[in-house]
PyMOL Python script that loads the backbone (N, CA, C, O; Angstrom):
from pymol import cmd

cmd.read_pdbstr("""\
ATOM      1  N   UNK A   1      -2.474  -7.215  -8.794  1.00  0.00           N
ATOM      2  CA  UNK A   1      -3.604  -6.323  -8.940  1.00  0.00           C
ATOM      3  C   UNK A   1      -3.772  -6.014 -10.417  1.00  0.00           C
ATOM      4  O   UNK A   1      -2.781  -5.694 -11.074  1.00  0.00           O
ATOM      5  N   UNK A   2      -5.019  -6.097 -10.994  1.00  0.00           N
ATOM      6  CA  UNK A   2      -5.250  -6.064 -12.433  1.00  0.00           C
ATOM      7  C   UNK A   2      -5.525  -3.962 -12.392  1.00  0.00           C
ATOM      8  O   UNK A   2      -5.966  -3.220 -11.515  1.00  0.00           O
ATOM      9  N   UNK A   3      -5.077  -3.741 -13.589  1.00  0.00           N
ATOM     10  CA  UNK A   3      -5.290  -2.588 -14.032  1.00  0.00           C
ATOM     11  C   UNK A   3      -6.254  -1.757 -13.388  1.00  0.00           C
ATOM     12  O   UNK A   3      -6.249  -0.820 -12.589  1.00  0.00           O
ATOM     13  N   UNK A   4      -7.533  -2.808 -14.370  1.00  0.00           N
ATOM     14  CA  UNK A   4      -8.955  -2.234 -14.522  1.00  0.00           C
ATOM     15  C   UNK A   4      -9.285  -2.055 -12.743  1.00  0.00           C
ATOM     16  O   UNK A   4     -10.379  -1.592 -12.421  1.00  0.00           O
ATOM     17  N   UNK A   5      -8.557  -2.339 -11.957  1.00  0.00           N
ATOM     18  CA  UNK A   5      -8.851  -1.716 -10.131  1.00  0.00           C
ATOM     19  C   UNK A   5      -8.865  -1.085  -9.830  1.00  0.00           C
ATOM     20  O   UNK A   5      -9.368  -0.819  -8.739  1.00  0.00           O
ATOM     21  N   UNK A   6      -8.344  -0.381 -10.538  1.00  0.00           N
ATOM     22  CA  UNK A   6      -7.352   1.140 -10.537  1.00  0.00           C
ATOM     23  C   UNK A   6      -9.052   2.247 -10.153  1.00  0.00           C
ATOM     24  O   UNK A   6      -9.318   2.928  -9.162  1.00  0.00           O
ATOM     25  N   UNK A   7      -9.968   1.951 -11.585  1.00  0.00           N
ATOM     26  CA  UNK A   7     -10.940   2.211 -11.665  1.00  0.00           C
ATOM     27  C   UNK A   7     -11.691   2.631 -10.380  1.00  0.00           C
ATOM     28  O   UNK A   7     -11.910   3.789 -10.025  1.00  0.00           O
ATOM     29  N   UNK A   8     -12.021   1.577  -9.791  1.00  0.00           N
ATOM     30  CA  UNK A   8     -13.014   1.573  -8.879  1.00  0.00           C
ATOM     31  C   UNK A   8     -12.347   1.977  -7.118  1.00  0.00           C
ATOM     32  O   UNK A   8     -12.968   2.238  -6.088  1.00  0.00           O
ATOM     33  N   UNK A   9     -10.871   1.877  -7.383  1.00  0.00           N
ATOM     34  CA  UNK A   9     -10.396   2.056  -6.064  1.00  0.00           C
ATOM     35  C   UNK A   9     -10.280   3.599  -5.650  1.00  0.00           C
ATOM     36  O   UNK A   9      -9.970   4.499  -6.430  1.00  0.00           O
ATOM     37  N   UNK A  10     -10.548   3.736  -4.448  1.00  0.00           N
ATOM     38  CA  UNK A  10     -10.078   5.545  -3.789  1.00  0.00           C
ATOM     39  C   UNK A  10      -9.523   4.765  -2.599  1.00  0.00           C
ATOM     40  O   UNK A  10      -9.512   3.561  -2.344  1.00  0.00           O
ATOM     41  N   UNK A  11      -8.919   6.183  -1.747  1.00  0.00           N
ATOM     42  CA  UNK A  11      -8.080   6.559  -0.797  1.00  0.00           C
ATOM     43  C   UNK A  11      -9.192   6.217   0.565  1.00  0.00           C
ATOM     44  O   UNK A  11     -10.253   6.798   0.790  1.00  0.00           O
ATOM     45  N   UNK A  12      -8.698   5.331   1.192  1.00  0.00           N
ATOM     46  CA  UNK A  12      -9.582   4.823   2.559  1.00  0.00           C
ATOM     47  C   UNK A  12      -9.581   6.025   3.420  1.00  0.00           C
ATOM     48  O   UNK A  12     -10.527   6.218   4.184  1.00  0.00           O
ATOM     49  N   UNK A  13      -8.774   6.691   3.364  1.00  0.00           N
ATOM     50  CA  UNK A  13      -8.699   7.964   4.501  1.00  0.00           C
ATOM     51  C   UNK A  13      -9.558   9.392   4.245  1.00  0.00           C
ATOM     52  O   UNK A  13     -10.223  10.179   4.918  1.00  0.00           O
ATOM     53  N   UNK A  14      -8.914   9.151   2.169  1.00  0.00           N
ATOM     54  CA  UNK A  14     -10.003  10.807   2.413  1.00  0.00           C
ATOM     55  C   UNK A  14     -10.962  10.878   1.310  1.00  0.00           C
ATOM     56  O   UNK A  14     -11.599  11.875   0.968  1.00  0.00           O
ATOM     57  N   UNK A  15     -11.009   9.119   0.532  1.00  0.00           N
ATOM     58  CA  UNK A  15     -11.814   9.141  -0.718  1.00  0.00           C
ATOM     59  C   UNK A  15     -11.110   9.916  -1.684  1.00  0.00           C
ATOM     60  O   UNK A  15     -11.860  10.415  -2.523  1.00  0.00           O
ATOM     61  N   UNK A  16      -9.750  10.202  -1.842  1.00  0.00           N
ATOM     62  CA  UNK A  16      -9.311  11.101  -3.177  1.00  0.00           C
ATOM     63  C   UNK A  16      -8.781   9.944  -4.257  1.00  0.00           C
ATOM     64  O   UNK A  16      -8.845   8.747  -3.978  1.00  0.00           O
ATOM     65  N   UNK A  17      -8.342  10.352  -5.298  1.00  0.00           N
ATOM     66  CA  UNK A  17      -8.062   9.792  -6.250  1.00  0.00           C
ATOM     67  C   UNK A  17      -6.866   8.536  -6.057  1.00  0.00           C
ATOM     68  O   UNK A  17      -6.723   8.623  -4.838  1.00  0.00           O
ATOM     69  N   UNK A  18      -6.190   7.742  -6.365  1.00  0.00           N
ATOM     70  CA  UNK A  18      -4.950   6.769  -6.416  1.00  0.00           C
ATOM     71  C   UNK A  18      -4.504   7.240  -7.505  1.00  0.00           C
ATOM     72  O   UNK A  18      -5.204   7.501  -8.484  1.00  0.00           O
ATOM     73  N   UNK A  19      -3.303   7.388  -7.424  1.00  0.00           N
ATOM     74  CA  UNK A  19      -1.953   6.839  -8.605  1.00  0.00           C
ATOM     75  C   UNK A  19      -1.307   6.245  -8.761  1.00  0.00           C
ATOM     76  O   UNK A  19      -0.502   6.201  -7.831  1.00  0.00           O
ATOM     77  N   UNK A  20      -1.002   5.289  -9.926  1.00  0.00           N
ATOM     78  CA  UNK A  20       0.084   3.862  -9.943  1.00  0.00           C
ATOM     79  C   UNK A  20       1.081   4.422  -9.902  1.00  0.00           C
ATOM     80  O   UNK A  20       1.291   5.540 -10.373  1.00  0.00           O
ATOM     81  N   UNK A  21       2.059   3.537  -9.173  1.00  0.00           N
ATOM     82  CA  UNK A  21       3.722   3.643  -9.675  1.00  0.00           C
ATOM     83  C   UNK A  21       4.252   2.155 -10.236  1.00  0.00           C
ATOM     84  O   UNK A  21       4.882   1.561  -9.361  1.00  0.00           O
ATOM     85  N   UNK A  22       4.166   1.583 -11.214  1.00  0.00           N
ATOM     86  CA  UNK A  22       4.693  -0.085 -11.180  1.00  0.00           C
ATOM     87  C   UNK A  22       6.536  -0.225 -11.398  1.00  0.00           C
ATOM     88  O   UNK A  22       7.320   0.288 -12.196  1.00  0.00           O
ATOM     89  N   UNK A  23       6.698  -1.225 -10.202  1.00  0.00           N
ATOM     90  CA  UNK A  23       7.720  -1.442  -9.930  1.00  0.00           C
ATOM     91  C   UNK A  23       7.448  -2.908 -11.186  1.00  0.00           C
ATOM     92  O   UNK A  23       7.674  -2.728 -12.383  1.00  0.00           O
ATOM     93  N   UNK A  24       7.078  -3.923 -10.782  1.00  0.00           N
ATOM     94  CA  UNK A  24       6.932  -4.832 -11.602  1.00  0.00           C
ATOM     95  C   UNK A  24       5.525  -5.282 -12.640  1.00  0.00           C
ATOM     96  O   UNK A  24       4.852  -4.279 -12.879  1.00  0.00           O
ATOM     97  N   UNK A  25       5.169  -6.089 -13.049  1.00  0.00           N
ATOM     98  CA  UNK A  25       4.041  -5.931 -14.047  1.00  0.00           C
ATOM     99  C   UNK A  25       4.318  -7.548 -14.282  1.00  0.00           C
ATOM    100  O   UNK A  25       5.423  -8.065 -14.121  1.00  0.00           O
ATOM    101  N   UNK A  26       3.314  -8.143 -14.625  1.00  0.00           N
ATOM    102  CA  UNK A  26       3.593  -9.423 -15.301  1.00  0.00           C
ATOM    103  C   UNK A  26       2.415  -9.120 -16.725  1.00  0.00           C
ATOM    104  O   UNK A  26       1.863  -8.054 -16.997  1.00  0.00           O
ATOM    105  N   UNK A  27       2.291 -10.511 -17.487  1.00  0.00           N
ATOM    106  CA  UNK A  27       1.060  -9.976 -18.713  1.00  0.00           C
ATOM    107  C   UNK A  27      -0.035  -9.413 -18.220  1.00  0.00           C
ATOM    108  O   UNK A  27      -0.636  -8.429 -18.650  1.00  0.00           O
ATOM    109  N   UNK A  28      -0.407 -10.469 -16.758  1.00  0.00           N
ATOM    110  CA  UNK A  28      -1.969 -10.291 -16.126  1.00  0.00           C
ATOM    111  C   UNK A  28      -2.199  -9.614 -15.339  1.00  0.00           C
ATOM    112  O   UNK A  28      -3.340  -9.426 -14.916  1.00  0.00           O
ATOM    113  N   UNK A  29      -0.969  -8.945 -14.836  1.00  0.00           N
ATOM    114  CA  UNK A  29      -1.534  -7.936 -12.920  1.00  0.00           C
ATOM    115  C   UNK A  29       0.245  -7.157 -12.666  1.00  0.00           C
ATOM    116  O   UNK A  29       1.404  -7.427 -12.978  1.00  0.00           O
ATOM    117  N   UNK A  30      -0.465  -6.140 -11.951  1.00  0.00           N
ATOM    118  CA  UNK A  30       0.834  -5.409 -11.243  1.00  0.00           C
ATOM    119  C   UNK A  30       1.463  -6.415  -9.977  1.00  0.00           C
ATOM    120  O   UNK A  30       0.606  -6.783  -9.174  1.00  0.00           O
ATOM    121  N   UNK A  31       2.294  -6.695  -9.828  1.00  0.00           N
ATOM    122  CA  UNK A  31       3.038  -7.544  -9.031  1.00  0.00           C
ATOM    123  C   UNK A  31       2.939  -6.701  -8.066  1.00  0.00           C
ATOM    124  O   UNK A  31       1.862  -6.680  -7.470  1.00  0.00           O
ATOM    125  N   UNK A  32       4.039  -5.758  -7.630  1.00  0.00           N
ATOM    126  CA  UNK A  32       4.818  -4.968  -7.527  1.00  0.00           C
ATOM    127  C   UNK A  32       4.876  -3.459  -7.833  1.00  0.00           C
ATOM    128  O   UNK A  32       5.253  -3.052  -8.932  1.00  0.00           O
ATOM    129  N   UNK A  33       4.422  -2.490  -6.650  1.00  0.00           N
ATOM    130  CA  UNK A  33       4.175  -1.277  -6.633  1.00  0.00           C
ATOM    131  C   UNK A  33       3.540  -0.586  -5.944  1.00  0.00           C
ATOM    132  O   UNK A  33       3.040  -1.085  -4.935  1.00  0.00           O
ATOM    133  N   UNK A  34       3.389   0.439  -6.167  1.00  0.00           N
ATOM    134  CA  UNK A  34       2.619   1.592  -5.004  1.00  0.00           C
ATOM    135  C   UNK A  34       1.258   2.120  -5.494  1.00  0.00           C
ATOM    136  O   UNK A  34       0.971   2.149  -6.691  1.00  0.00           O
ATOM    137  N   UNK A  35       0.452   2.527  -4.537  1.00  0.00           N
ATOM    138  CA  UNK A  35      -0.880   3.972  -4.858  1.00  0.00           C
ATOM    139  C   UNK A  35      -0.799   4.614  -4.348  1.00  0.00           C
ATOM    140  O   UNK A  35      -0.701   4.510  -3.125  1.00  0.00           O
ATOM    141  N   UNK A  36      -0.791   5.803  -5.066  1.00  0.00           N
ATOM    142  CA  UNK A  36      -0.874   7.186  -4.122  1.00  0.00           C
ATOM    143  C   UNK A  36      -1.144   8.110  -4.239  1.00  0.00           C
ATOM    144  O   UNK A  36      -0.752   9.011  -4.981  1.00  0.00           O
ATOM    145  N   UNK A  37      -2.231   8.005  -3.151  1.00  0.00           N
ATOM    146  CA  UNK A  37      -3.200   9.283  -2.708  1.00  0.00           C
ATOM    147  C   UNK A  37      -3.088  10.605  -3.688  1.00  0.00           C
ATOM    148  O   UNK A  37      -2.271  11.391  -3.209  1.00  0.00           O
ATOM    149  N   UNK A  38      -3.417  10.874  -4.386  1.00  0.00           N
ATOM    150  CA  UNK A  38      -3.486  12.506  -4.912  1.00  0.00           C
ATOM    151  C   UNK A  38      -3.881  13.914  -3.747  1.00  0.00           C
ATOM    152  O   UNK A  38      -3.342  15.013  -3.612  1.00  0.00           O
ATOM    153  N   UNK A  39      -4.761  13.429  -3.221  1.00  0.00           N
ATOM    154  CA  UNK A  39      -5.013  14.492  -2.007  1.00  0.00           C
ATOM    155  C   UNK A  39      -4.336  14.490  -0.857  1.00  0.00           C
ATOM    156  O   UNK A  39      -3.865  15.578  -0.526  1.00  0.00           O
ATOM    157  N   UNK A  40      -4.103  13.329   0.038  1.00  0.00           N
ATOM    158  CA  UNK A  40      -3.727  13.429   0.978  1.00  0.00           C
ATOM    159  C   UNK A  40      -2.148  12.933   1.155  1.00  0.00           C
ATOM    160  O   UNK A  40      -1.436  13.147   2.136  1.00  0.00           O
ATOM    161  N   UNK A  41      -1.766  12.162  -0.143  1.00  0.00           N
ATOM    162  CA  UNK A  41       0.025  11.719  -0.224  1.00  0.00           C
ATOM    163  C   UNK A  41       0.238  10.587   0.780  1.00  0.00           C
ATOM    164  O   UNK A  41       1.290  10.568   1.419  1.00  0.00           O
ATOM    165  N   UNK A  42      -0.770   9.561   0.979  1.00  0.00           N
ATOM    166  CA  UNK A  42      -0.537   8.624   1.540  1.00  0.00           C
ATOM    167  C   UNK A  42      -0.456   7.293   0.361  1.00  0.00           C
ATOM    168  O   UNK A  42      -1.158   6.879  -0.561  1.00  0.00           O
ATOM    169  N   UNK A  43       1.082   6.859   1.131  1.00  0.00           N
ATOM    170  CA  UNK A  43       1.589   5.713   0.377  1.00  0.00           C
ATOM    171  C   UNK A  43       0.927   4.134   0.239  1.00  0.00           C
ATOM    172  O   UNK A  43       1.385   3.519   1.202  1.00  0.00           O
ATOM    173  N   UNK A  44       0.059   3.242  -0.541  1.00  0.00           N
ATOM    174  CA  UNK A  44      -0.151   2.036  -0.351  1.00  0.00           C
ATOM    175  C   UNK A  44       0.549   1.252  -1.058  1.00  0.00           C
ATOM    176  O   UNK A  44       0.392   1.406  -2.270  1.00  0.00           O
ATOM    177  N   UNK A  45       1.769  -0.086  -0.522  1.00  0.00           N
ATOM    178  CA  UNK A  45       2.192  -0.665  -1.460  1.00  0.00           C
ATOM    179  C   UNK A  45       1.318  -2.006  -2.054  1.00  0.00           C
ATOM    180  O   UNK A  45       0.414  -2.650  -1.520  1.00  0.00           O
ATOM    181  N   UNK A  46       1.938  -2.144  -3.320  1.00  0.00           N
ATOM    182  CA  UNK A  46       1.094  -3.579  -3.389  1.00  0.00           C
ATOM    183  C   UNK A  46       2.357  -4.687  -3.614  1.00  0.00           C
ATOM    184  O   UNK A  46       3.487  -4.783  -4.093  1.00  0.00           O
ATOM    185  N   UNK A  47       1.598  -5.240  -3.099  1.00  0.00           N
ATOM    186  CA  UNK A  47       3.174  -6.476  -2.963  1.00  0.00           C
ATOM    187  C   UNK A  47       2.539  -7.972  -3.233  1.00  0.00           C
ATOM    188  O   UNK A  47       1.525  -8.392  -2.676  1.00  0.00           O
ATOM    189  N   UNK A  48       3.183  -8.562  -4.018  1.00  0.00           N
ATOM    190  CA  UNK A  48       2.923  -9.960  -4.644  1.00  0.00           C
ATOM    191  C   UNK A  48       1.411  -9.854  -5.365  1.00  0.00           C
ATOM    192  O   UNK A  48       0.697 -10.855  -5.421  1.00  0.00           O
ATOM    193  N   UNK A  49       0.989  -8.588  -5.900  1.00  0.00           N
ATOM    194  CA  UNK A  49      -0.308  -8.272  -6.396  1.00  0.00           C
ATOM    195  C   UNK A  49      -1.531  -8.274  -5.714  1.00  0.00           C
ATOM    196  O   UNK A  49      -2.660  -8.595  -6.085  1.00  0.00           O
ATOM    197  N   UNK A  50      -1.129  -7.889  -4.729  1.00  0.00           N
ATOM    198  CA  UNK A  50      -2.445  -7.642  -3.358  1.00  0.00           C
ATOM    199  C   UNK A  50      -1.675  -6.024  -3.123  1.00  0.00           C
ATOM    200  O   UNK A  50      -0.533  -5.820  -2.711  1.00  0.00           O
ATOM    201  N   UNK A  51      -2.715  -4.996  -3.533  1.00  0.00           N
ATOM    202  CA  UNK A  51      -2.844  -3.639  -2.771  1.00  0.00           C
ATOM    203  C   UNK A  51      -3.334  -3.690  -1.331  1.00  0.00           C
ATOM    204  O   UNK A  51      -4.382  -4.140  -0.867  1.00  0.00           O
ATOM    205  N   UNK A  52      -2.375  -3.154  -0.798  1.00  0.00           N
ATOM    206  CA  UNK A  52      -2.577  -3.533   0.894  1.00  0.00           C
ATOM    207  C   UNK A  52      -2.848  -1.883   1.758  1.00  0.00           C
ATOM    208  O   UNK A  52      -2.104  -1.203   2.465  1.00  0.00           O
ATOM    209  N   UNK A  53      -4.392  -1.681   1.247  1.00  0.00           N
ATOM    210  CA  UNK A  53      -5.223  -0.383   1.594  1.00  0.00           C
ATOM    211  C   UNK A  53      -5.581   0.194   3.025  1.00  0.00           C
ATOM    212  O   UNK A  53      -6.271   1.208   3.133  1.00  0.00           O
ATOM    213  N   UNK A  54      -5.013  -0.594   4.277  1.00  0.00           N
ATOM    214  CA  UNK A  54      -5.349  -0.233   5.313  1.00  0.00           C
ATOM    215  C   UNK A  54      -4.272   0.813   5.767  1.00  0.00           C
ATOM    216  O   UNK A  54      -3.043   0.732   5.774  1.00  0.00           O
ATOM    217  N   UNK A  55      -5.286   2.013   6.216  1.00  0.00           N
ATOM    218  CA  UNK A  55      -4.593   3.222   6.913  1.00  0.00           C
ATOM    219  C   UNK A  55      -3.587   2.761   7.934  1.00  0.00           C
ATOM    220  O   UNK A  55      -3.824   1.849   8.726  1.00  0.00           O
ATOM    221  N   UNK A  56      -2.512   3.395   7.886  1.00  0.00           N
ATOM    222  CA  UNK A  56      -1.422   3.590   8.468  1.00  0.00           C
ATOM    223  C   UNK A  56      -1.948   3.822  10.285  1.00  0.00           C
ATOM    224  O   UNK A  56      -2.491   4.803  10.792  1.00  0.00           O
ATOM    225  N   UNK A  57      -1.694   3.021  10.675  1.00  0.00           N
ATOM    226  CA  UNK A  57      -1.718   3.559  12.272  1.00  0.00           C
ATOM    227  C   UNK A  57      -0.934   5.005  12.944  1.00  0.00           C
ATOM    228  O   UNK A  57       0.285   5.164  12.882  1.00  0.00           O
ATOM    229  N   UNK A  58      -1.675   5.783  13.444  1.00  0.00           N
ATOM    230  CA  UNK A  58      -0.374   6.337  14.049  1.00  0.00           C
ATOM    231  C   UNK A  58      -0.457   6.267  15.915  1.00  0.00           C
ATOM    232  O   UNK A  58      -1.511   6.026  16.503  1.00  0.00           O
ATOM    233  N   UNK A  59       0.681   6.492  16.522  1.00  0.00           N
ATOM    234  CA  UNK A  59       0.746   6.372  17.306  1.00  0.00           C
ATOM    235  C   UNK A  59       0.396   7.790  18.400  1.00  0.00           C
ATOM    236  O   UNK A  59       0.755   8.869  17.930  1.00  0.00           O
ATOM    237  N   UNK A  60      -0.154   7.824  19.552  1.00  0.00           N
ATOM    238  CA  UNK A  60       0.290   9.667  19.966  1.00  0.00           C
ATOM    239  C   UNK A  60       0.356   9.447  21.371  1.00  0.00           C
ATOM    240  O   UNK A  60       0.626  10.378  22.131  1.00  0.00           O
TER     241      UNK A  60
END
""", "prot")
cmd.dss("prot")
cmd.show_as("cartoon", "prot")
cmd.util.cbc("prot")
cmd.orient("prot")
């Protein structure tokens, strides 16, 4: 995932802000790492540089 995504991306659940955490980084993209939610504290990881944004299922 390139930086500049960061930009344009929000929170699928409540539209609030994202925050990076980078676990890894290469020159061109975040490998490796998380977003997370400012409002609602929901975790998205990104893994092999794909942010993987779909809400969490829950079960009831």
């Amino acid at each position: 995932m390139r930086r500049t995504l960061l930009d344009i991306l929000c929170c699928p659940v409540c539209k609030g802000e994202l925050t990076l955490s980078v676990a890894e980084e290469n020159e061109r993209e975040i490998v490796e790492g998380t977003l997370t939610c400012v409002r609602c504290n929901v975790v998205y990881p990104i893994h092999e540089g794909i942010p993987n944004l779909l809400p969490q299922n829950t079960i009831e």
